[in-house]
N, CA, C and O atoms as CSV, one atom per row, in Angstrom:
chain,resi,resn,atom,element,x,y,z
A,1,UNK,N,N,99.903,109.558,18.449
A,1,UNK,CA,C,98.881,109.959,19.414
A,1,UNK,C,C,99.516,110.542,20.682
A,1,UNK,O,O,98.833,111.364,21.293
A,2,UNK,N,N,100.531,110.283,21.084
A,2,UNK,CA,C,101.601,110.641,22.261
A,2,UNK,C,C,101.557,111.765,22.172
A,2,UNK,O,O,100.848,112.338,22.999
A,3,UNK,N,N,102.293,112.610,21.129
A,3,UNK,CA,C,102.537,113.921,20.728
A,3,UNK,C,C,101.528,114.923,20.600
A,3,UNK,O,O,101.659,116.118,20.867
A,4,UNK,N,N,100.361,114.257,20.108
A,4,UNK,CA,C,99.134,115.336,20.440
A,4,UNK,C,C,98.740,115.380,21.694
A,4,UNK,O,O,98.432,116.470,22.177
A,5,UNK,N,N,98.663,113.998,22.590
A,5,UNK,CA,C,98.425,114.197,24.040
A,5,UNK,C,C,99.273,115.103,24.425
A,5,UNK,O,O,98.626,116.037,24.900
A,6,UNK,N,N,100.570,115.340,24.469
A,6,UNK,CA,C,101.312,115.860,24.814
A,6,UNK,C,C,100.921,117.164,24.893
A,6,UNK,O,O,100.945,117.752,25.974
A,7,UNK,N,N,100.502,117.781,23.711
A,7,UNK,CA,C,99.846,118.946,23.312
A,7,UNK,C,C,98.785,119.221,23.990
A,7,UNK,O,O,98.817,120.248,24.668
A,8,UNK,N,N,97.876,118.603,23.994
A,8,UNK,CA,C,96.786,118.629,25.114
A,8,UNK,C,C,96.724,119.058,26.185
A,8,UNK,O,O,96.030,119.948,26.675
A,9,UNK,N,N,97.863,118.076,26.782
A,9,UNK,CA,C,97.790,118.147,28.171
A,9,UNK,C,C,98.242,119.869,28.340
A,9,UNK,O,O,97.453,120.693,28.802
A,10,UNK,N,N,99.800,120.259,27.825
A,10,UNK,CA,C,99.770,121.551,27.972
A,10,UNK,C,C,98.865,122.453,27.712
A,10,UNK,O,O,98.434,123.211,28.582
A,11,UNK,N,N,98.541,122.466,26.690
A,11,UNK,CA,C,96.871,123.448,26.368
A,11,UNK,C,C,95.713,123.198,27.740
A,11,UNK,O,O,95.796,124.040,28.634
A,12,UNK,N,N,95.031,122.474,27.854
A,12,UNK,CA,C,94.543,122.177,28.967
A,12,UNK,C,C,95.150,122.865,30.832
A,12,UNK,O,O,94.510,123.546,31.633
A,13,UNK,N,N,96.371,122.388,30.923
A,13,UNK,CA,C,97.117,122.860,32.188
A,13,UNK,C,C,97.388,124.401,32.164
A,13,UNK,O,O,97.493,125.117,33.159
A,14,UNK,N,N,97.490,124.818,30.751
A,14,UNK,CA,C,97.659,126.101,31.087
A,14,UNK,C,C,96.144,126.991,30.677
A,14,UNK,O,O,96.126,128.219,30.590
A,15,UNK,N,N,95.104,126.244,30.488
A,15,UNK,CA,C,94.024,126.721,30.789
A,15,UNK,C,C,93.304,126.940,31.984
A,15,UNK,O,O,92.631,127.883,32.401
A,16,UNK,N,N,93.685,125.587,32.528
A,16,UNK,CA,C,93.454,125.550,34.525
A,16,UNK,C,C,94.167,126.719,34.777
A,16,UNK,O,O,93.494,127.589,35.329
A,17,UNK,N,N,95.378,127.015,34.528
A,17,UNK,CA,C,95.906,128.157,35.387
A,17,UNK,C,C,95.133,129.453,34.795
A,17,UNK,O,O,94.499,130.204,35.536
A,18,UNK,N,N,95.212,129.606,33.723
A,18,UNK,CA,C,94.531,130.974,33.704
A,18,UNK,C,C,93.243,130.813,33.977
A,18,UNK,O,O,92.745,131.908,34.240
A,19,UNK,N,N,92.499,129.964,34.032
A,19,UNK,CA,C,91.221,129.796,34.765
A,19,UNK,C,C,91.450,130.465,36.355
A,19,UNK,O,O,91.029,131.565,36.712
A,20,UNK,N,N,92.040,129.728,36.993
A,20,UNK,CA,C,92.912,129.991,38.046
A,20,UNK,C,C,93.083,131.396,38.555
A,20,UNK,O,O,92.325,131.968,39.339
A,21,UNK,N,N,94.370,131.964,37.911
A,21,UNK,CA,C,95.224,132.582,38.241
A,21,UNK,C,C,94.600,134.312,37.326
A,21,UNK,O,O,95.076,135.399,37.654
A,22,UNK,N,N,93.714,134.192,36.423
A,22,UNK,CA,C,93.210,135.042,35.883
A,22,UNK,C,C,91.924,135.412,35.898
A,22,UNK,O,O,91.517,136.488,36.337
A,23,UNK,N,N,91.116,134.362,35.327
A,23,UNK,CA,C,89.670,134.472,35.101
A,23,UNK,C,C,88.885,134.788,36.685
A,23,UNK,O,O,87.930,135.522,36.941
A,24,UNK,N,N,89.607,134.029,37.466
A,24,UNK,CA,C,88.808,133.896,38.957
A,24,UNK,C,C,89.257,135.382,39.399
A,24,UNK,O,O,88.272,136.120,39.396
A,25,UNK,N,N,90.279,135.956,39.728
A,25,UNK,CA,C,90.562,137.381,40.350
A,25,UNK,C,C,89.933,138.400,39.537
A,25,UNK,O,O,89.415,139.442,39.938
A,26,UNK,N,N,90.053,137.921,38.183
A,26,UNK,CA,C,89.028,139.391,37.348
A,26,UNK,C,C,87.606,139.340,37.780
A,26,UNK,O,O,86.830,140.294,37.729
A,27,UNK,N,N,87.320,138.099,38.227
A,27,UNK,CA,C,85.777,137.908,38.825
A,27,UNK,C,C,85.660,138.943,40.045
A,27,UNK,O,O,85.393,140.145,40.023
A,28,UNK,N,N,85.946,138.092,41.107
A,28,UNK,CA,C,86.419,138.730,42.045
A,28,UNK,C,C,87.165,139.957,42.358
A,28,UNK,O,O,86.812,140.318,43.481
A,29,UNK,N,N,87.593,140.349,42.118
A,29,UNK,CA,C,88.312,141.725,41.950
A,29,UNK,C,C,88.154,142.850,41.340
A,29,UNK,O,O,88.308,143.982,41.796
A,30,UNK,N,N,87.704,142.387,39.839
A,30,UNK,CA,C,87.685,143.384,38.729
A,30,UNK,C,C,85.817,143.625,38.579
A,30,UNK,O,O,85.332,144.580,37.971
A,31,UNK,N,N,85.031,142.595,39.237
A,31,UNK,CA,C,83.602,142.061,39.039
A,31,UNK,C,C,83.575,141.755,37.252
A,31,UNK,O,O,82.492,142.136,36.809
A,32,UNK,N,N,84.262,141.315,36.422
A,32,UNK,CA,C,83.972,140.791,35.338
A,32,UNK,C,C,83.695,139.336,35.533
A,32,UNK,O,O,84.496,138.405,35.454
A,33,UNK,N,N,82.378,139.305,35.812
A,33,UNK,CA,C,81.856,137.277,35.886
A,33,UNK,C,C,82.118,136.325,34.609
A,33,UNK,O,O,82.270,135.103,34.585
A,34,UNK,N,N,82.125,137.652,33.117
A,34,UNK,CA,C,82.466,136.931,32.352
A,34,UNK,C,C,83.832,136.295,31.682
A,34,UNK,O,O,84.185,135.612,30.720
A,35,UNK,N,N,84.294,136.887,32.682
A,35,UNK,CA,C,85.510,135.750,32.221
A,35,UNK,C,C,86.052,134.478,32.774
A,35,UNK,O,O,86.851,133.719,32.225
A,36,UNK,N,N,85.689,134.402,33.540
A,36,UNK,CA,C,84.931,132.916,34.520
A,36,UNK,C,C,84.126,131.916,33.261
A,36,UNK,O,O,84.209,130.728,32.951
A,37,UNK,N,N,83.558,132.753,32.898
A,37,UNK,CA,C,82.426,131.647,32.278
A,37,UNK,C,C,82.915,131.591,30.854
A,37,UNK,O,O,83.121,130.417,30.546
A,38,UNK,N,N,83.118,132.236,30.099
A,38,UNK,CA,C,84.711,132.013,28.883
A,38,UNK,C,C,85.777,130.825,29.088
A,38,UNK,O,O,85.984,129.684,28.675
A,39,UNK,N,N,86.476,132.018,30.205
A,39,UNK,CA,C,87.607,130.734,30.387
A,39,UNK,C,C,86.980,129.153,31.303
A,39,UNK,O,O,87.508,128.042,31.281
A,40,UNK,N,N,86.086,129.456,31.825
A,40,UNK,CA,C,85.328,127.956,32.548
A,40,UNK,C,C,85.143,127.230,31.392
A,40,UNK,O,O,85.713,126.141,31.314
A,41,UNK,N,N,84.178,127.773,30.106
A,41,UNK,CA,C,83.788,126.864,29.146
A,41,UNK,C,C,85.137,126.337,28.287
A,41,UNK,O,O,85.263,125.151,27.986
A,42,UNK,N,N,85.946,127.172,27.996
A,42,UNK,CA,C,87.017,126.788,27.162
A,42,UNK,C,C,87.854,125.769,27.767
A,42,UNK,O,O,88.471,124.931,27.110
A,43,UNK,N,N,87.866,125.863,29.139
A,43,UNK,CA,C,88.443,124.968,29.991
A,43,UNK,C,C,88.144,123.718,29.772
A,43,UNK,O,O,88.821,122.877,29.179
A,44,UNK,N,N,86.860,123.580,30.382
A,44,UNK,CA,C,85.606,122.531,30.307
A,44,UNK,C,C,85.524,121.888,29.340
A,44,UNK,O,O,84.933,120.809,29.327
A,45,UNK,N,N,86.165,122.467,28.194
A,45,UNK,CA,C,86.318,121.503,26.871
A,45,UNK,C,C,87.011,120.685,26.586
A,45,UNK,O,O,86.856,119.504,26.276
A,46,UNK,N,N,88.185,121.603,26.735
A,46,UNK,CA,C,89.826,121.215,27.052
A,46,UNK,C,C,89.948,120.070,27.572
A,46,UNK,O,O,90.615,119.182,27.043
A,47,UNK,N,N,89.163,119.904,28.956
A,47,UNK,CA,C,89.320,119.171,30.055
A,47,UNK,C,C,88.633,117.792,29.258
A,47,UNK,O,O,89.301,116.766,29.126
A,48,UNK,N,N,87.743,117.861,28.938
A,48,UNK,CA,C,86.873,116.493,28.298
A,48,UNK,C,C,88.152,115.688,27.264
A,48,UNK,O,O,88.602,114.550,27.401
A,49,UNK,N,N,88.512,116.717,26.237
A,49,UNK,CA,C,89.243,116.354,25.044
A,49,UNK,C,C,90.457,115.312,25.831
A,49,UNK,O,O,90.823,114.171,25.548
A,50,UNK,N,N,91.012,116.552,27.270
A,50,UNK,CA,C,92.128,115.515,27.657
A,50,UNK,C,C,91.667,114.378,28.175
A,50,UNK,O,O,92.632,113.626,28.311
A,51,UNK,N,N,90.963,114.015,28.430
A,51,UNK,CA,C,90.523,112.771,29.878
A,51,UNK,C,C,90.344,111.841,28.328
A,51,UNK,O,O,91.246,111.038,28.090
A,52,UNK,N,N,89.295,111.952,27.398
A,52,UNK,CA,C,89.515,111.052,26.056
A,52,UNK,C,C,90.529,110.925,25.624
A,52,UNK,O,O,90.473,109.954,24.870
A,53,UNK,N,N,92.118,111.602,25.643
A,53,UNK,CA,C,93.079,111.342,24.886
A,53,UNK,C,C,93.490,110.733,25.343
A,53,UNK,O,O,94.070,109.812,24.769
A,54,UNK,N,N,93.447,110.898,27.266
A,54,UNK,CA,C,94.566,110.243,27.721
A,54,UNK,C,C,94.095,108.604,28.121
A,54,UNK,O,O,94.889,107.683,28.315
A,55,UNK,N,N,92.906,108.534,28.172
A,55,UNK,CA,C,92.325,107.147,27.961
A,55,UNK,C,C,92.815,106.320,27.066
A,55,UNK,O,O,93.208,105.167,27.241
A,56,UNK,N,N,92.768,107.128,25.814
A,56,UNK,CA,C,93.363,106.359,24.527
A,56,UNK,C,C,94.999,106.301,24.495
A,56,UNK,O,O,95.586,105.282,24.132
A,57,UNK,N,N,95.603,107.353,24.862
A,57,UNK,CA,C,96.821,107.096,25.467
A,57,UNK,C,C,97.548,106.033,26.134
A,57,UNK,O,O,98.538,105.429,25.723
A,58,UNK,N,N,96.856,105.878,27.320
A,58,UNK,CA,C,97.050,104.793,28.258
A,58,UNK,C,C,96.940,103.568,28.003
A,58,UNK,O,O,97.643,102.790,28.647
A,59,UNK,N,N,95.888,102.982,26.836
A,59,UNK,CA,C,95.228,102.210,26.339
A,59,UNK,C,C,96.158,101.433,25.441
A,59,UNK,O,O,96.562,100.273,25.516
A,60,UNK,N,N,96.369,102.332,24.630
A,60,UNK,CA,C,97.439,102.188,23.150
A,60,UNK,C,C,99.373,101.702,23.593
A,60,UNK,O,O,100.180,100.800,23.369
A,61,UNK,N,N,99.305,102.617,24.104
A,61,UNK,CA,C,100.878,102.535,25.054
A,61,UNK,C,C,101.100,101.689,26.027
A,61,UNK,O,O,102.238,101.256,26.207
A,62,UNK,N,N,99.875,101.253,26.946
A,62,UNK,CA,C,100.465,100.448,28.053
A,62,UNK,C,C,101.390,100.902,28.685
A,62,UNK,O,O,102.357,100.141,28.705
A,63,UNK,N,N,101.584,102.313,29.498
A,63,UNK,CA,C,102.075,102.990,30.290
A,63,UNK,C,C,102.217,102.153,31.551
A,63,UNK,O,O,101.351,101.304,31.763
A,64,UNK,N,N,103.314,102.316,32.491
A,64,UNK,CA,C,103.537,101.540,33.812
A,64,UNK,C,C,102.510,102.825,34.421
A,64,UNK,O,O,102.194,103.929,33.977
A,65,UNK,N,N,102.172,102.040,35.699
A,65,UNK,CA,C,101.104,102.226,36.579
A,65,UNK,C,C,101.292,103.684,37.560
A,65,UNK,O,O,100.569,104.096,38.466
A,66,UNK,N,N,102.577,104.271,36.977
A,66,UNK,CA,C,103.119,105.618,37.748
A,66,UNK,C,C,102.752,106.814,36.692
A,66,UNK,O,O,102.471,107.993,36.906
A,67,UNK,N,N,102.878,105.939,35.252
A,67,UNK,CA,C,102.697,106.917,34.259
A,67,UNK,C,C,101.413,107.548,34.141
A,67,UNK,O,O,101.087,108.731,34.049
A,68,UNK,N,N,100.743,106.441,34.168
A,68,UNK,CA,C,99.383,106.169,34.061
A,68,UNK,C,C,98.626,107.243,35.114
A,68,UNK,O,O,97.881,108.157,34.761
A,69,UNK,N,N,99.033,106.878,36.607
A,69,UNK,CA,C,98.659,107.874,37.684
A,69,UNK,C,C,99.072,109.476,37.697
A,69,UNK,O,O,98.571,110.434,38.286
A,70,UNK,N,N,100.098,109.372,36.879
A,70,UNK,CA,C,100.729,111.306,36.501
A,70,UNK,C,C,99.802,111.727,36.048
A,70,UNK,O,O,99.195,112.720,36.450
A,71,UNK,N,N,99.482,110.916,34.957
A,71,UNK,CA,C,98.483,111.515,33.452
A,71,UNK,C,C,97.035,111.593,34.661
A,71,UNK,O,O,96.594,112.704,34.955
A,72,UNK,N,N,96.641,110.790,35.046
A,72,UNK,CA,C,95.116,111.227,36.038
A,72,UNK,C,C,95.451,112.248,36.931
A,72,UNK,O,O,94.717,113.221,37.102
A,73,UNK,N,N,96.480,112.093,37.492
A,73,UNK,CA,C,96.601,113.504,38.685
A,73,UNK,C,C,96.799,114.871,37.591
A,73,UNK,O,O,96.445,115.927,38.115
A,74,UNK,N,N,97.179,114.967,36.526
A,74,UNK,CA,C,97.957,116.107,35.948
A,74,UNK,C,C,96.773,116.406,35.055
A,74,UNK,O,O,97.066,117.250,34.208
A,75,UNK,N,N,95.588,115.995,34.988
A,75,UNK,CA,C,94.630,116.876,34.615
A,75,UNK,C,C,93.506,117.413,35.242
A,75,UNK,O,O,92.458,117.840,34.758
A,76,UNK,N,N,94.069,117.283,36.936
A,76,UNK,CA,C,93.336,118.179,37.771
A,76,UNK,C,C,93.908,118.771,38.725
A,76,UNK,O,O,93.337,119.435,39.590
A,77,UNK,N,N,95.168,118.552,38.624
A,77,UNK,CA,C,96.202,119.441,39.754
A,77,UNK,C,C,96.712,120.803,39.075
A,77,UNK,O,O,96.487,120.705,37.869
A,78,UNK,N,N,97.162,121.726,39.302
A,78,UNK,CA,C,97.550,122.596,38.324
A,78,UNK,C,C,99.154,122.634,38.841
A,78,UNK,O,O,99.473,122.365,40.000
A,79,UNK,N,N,100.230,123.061,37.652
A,79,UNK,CA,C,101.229,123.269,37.415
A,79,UNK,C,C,101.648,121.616,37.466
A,79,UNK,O,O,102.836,121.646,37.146
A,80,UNK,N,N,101.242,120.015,37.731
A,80,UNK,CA,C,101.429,119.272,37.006
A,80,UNK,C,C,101.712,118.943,35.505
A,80,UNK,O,O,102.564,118.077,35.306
A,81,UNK,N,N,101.079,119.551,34.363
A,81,UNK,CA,C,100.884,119.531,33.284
A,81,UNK,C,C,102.491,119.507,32.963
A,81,UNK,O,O,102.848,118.409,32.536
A,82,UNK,N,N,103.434,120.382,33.063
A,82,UNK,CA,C,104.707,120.552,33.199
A,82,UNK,C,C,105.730,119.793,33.558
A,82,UNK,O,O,106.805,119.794,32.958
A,83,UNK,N,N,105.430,118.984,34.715
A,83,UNK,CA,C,105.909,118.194,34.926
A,83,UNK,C,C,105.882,116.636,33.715
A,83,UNK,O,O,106.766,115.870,33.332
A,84,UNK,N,N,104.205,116.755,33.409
A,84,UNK,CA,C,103.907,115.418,32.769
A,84,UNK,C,C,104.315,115.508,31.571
A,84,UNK,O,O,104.590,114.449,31.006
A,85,UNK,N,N,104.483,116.835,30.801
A,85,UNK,CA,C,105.236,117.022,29.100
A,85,UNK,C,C,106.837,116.289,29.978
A,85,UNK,O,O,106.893,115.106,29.642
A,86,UNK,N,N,107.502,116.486,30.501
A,86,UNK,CA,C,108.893,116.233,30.673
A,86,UNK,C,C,108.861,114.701,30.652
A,86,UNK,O,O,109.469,114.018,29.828
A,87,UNK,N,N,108.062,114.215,31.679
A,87,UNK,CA,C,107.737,113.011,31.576
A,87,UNK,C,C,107.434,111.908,30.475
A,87,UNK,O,O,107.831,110.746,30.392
A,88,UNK,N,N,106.482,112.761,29.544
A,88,UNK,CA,C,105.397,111.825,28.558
A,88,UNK,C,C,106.438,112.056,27.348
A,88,UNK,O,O,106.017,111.443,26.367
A,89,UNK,N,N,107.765,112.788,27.043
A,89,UNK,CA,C,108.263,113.572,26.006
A,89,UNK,C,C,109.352,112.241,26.413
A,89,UNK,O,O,109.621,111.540,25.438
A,90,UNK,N,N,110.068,111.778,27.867
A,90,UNK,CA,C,111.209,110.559,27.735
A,90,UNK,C,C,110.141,109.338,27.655
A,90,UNK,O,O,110.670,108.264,27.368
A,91,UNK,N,N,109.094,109.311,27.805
A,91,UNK,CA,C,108.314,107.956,27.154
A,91,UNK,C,C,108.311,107.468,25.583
A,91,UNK,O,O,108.578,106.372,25.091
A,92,UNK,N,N,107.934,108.624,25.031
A,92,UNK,CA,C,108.067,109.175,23.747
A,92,UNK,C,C,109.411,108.655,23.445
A,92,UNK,O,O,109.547,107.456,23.200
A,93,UNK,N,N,110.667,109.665,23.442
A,93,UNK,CA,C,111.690,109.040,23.272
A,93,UNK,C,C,111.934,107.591,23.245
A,93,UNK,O,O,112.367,107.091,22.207
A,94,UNK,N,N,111.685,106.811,24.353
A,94,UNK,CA,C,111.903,105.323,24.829
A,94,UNK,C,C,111.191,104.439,23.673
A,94,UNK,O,O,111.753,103.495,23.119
A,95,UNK,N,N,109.600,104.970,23.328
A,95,UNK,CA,C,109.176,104.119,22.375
A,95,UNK,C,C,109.535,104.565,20.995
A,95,UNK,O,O,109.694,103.504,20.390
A,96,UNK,N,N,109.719,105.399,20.288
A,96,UNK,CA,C,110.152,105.782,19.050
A,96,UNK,C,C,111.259,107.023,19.178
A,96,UNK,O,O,110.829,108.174,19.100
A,97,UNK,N,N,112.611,106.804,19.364
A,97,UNK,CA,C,113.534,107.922,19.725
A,97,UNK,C,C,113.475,109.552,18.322
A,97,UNK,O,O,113.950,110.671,18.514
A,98,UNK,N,N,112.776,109.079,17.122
A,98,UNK,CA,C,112.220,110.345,16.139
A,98,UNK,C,C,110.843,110.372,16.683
A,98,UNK,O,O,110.099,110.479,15.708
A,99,UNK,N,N,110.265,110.333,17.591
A,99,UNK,CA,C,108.953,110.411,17.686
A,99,UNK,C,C,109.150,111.845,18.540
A,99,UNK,O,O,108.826,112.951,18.106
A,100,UNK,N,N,109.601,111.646,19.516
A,100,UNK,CA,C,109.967,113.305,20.313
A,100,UNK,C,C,110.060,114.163,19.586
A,100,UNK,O,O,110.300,115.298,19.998
């Protein structure tokens, strides 16, 4: 379950950014509203799937209380996500060293 969170979380973080860093300036800039509302919904999905994984994540693993707080900040901060694969990938390691 680690390893798909893992997956998640990147899919997700790099949806915030192009939400972000793409969809919002083509709005604004380009006047295409619809890609706001594309990448918003695809986001918006993303975003649900992670907050359930990482529940079950947290749950299953018994993460210390820093881990635990990465994984909540890093699915609404952007360019966190990056940080938390580096992170969640030596957890990984620690509990099953073939699991990484």
């Amino acid at each position: 379950m680690l390893r798909i969170f893992r997956i998640i979380s990147m899919v997700e973080g790099v949806s915030f950014l192009l939400l972000l860093f793409a969809a919002m300036p083509a709005k604004y800039y380009l006047g295409v509203p619809e890609a706001v509302t594309l990448m918003g919904w695809a986001h918006g999905m993303l975003f649900m799937l992670y907050v359930g994984c990482a529940m079950v994540v947290m749950q299953r693993h018994k993460l210390p209380d820093s881990t635990s707080a990465l994984i909540m900040i890093g699915g609404i901060t952007p360019f966190v996500c990056f940080y938390l694969e580096k992170k969640l990938r030596e957890v990984s390691q620690q509990l099953s060293p073939n699991m990484a």
